[in-house]
Biopython code that builds the backbone (N, CA, C, O; Angstrom):
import numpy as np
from Bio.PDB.StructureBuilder import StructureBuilder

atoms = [
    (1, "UNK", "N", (81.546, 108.476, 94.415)),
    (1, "UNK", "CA", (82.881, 108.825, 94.853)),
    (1, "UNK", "C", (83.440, 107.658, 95.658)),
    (1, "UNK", "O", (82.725, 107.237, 96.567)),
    (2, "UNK", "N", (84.630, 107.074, 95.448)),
    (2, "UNK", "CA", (85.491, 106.058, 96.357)),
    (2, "UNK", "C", (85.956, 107.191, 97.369)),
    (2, "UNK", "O", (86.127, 108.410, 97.380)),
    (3, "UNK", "N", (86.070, 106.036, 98.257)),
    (3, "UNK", "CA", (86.275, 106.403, 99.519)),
    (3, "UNK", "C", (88.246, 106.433, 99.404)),
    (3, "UNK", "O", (88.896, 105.788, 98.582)),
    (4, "UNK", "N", (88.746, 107.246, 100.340)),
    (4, "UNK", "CA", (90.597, 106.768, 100.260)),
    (4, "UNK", "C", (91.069, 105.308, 100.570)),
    (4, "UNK", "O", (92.059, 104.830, 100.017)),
    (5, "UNK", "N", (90.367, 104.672, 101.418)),
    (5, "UNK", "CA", (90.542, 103.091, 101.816)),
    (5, "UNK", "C", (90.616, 102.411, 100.559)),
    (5, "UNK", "O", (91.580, 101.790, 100.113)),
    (6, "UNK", "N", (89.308, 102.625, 99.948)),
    (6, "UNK", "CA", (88.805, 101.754, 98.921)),
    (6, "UNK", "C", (89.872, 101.814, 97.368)),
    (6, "UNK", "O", (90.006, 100.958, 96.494)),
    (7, "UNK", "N", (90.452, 103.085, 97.492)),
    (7, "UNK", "CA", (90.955, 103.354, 96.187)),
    (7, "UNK", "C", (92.821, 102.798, 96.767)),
    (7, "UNK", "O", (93.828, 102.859, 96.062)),
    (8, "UNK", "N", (92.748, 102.365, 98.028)),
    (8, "UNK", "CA", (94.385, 101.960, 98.482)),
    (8, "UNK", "C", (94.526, 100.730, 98.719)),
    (8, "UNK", "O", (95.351, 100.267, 99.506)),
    (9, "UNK", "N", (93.730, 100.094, 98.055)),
    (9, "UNK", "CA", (93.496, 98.238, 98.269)),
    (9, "UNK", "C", (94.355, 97.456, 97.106)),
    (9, "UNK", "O", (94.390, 97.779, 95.918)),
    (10, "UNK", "N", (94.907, 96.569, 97.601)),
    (10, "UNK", "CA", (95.680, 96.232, 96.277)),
    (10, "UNK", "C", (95.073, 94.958, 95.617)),
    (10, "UNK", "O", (95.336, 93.940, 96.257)),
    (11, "UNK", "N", (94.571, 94.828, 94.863)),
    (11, "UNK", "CA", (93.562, 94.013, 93.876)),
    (11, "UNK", "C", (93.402, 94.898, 92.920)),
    (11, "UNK", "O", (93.441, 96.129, 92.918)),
    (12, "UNK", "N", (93.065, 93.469, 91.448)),
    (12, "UNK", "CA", (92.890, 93.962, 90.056)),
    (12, "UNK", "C", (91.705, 94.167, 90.347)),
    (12, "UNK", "O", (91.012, 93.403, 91.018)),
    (13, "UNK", "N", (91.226, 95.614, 89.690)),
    (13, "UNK", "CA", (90.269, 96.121, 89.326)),
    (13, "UNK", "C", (89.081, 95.252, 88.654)),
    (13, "UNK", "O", (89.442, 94.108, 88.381)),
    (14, "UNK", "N", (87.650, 95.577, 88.309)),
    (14, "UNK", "CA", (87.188, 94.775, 87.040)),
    (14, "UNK", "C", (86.785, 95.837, 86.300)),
    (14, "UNK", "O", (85.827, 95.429, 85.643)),
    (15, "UNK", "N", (87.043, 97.263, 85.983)),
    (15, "UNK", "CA", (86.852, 97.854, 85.140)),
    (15, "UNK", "C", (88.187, 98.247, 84.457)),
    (15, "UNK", "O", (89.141, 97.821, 85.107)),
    (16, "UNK", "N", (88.540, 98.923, 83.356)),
    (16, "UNK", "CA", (90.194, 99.552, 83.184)),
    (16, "UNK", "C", (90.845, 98.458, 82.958)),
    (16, "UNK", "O", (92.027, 98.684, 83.220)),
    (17, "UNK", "N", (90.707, 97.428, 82.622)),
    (17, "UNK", "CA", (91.878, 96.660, 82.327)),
    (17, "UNK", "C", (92.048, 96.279, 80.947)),
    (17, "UNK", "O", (91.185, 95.858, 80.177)),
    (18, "UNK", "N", (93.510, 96.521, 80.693)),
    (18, "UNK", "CA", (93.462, 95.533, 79.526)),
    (18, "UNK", "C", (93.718, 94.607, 78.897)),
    (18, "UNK", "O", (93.154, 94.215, 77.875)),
    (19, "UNK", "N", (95.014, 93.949, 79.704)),
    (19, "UNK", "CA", (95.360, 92.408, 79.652)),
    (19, "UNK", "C", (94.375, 91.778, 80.965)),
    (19, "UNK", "O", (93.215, 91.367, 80.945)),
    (20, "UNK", "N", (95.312, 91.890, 82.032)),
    (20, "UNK", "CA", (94.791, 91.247, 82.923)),
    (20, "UNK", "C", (94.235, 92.270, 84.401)),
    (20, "UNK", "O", (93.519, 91.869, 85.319)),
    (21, "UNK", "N", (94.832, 93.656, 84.237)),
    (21, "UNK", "CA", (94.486, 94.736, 85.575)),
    (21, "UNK", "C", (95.611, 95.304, 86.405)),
    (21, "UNK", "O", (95.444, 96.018, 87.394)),
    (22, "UNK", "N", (96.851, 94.896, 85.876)),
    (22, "UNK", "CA", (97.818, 94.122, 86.871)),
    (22, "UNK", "C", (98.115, 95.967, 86.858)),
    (22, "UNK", "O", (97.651, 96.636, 87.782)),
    (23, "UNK", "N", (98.718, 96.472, 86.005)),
    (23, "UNK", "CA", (99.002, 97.373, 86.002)),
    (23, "UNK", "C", (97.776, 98.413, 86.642)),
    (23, "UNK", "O", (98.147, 98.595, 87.802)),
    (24, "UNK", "N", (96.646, 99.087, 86.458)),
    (24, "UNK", "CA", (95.353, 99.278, 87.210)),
    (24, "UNK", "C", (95.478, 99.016, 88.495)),
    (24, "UNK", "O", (95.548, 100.026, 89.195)),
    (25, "UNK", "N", (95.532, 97.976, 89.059)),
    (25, "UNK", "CA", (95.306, 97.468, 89.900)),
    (25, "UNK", "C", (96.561, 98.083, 90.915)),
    (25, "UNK", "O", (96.230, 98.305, 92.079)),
    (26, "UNK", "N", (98.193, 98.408, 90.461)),
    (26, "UNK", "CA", (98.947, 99.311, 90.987)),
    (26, "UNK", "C", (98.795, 100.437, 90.773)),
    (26, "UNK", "O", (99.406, 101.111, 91.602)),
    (27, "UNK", "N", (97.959, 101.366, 89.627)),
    (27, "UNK", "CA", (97.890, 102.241, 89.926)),
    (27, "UNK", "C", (97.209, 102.837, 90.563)),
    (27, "UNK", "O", (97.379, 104.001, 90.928)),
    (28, "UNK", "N", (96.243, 102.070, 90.824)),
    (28, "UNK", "CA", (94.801, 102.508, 92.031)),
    (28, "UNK", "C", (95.419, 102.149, 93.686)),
    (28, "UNK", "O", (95.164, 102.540, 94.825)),
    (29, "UNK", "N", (96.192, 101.354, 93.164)),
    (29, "UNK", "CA", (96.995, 101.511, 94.878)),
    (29, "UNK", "C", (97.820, 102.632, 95.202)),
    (29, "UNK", "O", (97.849, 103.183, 96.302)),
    (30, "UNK", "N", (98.595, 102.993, 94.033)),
    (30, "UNK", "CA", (99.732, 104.222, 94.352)),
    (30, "UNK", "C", (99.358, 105.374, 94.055)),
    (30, "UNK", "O", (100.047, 106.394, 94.048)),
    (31, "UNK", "N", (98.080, 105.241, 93.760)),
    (31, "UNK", "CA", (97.474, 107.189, 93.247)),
    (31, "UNK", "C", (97.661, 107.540, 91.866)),
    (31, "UNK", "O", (97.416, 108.711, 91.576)),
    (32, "UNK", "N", (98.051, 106.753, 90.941)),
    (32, "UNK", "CA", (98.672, 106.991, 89.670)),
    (32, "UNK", "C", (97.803, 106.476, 88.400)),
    (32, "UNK", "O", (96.994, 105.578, 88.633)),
    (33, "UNK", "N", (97.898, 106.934, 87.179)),
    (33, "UNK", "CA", (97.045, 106.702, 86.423)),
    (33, "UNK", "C", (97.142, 105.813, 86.025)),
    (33, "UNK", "O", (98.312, 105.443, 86.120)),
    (34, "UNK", "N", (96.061, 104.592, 85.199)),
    (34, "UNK", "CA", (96.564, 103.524, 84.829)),
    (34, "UNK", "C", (97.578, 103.585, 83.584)),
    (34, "UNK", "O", (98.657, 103.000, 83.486)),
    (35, "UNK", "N", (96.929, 104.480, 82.615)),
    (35, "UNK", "CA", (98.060, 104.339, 81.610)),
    (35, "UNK", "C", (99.356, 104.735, 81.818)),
    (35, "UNK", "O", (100.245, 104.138, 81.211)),
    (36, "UNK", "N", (99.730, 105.976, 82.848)),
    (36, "UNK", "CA", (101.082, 105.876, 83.037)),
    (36, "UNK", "C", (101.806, 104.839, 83.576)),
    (36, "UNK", "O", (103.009, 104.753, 83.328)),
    (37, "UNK", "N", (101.130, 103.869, 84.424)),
    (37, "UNK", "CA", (102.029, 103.024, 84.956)),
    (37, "UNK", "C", (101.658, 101.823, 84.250)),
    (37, "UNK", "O", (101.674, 100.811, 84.951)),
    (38, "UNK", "N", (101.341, 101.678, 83.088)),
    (38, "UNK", "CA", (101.059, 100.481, 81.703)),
    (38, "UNK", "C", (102.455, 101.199, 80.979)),
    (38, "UNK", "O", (103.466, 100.538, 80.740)),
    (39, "UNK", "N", (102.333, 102.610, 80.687)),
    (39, "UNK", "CA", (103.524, 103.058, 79.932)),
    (39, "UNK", "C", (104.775, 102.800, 80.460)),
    (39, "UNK", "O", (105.551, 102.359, 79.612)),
    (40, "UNK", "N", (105.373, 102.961, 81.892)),
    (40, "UNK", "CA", (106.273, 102.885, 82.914)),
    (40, "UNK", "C", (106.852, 101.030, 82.513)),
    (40, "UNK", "O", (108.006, 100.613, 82.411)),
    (41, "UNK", "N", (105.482, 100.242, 82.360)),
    (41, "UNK", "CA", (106.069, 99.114, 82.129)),
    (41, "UNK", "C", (106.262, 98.615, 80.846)),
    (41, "UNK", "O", (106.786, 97.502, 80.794)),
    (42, "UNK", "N", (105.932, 99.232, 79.653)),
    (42, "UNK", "CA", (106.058, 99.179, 78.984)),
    (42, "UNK", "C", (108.171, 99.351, 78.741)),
    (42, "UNK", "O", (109.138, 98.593, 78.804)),
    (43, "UNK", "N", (107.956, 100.587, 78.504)),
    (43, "UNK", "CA", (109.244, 101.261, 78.666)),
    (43, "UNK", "C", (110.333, 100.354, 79.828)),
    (43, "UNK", "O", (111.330, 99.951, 79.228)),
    (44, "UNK", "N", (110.329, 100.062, 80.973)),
    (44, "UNK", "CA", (110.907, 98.929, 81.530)),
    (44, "UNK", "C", (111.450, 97.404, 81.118)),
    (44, "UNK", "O", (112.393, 96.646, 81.345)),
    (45, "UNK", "N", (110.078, 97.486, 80.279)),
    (45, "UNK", "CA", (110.619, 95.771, 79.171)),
    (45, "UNK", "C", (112.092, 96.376, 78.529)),
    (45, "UNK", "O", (113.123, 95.763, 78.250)),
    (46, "UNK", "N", (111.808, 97.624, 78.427)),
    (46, "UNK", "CA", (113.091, 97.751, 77.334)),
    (46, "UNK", "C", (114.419, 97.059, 77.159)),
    (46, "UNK", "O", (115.091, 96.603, 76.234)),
    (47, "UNK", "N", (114.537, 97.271, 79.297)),
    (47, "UNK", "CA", (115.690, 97.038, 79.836)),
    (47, "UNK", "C", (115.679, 95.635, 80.470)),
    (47, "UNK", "O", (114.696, 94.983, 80.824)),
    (48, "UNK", "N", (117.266, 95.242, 80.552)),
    (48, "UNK", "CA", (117.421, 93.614, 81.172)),
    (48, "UNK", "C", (116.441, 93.464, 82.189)),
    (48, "UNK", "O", (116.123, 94.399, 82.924)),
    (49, "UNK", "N", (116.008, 92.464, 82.253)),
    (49, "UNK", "CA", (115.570, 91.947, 83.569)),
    (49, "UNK", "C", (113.890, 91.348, 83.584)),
    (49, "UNK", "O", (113.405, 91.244, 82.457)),
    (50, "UNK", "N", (113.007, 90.964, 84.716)),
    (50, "UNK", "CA", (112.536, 89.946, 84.795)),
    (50, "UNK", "C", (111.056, 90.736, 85.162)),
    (50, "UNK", "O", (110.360, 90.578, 86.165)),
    (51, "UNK", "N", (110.792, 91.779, 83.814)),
    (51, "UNK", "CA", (109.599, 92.765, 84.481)),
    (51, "UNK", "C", (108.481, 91.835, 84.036)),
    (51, "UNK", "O", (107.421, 91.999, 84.641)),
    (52, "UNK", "N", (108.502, 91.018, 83.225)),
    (52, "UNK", "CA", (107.537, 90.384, 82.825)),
    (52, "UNK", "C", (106.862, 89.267, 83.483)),
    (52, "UNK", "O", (105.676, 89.058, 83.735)),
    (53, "UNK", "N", (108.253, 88.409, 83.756)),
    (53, "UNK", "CA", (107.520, 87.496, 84.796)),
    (53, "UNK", "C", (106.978, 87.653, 86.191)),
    (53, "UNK", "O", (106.308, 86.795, 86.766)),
    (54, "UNK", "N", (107.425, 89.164, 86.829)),
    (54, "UNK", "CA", (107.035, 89.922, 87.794)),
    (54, "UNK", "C", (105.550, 90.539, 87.353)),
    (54, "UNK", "O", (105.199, 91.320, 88.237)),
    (55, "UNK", "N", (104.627, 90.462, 86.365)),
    (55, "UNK", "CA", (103.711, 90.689, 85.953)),
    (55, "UNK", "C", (103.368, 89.759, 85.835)),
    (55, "UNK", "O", (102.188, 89.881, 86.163)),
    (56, "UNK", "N", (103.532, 88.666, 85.551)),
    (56, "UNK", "CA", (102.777, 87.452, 85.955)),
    (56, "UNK", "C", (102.518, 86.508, 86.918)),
    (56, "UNK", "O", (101.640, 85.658, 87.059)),
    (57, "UNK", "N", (103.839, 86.975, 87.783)),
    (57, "UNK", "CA", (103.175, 86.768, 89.605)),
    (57, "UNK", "C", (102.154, 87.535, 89.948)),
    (57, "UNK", "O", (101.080, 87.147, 90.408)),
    (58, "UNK", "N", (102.572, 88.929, 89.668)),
    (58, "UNK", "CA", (101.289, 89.763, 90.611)),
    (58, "UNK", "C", (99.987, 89.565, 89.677)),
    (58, "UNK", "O", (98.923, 89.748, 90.268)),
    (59, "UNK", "N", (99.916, 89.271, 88.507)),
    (59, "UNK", "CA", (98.428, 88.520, 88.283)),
    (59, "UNK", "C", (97.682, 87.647, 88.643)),
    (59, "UNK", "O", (96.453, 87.672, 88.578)),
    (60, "UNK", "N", (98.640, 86.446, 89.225)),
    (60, "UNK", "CA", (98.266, 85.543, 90.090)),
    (60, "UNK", "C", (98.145, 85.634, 91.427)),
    (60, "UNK", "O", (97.405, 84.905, 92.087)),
    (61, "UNK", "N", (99.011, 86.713, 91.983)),
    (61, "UNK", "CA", (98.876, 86.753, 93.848)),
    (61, "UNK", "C", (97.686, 88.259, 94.062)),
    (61, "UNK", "O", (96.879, 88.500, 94.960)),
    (62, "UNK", "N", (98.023, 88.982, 92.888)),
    (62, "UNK", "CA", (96.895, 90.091, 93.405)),
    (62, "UNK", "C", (95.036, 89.347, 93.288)),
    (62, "UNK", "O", (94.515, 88.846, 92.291)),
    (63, "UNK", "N", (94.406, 89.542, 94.724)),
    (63, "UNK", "CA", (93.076, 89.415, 93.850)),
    (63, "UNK", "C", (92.370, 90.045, 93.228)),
    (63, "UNK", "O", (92.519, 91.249, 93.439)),
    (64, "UNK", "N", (91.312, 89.694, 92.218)),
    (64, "UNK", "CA", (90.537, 90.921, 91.905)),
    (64, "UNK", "C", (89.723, 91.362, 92.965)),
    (64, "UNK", "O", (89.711, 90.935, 94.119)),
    (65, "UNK", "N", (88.844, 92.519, 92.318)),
    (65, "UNK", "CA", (88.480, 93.439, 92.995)),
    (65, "UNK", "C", (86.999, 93.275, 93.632)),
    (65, "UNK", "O", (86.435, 93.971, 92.788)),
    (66, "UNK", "N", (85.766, 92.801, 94.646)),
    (66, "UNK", "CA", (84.932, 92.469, 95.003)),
    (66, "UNK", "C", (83.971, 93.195, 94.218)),
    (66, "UNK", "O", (82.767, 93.022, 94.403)),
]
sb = StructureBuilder()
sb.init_structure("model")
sb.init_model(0)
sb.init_chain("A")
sb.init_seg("    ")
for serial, (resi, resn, name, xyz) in enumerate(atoms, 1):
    if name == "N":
        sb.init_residue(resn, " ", resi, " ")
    sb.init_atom(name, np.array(xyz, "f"), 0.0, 1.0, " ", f" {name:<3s}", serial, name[0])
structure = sb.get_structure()
């Protein structure tokens, strides 16, 4: 069992991922499942704007997970 600390840390995971964690890695911070918030961004590309390269900062600034 994770502890509540442990599951509110913001770092990519090393299990659950499937590009890079990025998504995982927010949903283990916000309580949320990974695939809904992979789907959430999915569905977001739809619309204008810069969700992608905002996924490729937080791949680079989040760390992984110890």
């Amino acid at each position: 069992m994770t502890s509540p600390l442990k599951s509110r840390t913001f770092s990519r995971p090393r299990h659950n991922r499937m590009i890079a964690g990025v998504c995982a890695g927010l949903a283990q911070r916000f309580g949320m499942r990974p695939g809904t918030v992979r789907l959430l961004f999915v569905v977001s590309c739809l619309l204008p704007g810069p969700q992608f390269l905002a996924y490729v900062a937080l791949w680079f600034l989040m760390p992984n997970e110890r």
